[in-house]
C-alpha positions as CSV (number, residue, x, y, z in Angstrom):
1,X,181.7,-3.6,195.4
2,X,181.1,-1.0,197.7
3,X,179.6,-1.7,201.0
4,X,177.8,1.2,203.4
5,X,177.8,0.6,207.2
6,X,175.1,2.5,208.7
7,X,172.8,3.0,211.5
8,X,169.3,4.4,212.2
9,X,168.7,7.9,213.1
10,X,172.6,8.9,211.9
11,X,172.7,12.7,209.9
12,X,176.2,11.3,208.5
13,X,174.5,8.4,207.3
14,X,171.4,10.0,205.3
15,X,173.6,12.4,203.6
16,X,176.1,9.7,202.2
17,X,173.0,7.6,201.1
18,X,171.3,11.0,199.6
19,X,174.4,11.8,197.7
20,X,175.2,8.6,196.6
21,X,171.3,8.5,195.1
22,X,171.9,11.8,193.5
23,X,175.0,10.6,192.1
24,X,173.6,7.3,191.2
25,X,176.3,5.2,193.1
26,X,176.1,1.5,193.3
27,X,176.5,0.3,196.9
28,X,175.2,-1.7,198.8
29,X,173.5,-0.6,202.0
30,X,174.5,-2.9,205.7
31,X,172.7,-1.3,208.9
32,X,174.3,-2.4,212.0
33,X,170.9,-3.1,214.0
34,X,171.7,-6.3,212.1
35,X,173.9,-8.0,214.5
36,X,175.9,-9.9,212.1
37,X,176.6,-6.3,210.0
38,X,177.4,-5.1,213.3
39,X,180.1,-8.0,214.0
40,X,181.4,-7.7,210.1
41,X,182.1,-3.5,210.8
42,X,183.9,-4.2,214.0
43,X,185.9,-6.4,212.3
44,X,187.0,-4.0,210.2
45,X,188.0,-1.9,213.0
46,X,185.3,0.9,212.2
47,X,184.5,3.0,215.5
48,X,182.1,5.3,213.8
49,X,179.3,4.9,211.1
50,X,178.9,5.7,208.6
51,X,181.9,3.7,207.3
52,X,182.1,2.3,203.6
53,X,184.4,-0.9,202.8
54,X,185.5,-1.6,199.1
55,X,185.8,-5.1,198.5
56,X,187.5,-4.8,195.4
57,X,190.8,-2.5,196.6
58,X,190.4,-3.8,200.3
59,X,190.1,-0.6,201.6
60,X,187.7,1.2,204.3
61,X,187.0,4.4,204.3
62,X,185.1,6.1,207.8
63,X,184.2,10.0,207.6
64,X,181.3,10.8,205.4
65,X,182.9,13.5,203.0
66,X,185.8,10.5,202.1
67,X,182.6,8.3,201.8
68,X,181.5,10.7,199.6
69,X,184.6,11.8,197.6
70,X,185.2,7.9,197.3
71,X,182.1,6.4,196.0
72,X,181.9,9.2,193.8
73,X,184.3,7.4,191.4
74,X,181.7,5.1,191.1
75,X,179.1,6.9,190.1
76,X,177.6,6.2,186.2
């Protein structure tokens, strides 16, 4: 499963989620104003949203054209 850390007003953010809409990209969306979403990115060591975590390869991935290039392999 692919999960998208993200945070209001963020250009990087919209344009991972509009791409992964075009693409038709199952994710699941996490915005940090949440303060537990917050706690579970930091744990992750992510500095910078957007960042996307794939629970099945145990893997994060945090600039948005990786996000992109990555989740793209999941598109159907």
């Amino acid at each position: 499963m692919l999960i998208l850390y993200t945070k209001d007003n963020c250009v990087y953010c919209d344009k991972v989620k509009k791409t992964f809409s075009e693409r038709k990209v199952a994710y699941e969306e996490r915005n940090i104003k949440n303060a537990e979403f917050l706690q579970e990115v930091r744990a992750h060591g992510a500095l910078t949203m957007p960042y996307m975590y794939d629970t099945v390869a145990n893997l994060g991935v945090a600039e948005s054209d990786e996000i992109i290039d990555y989740g793209s392999e999941y598109s159907f």
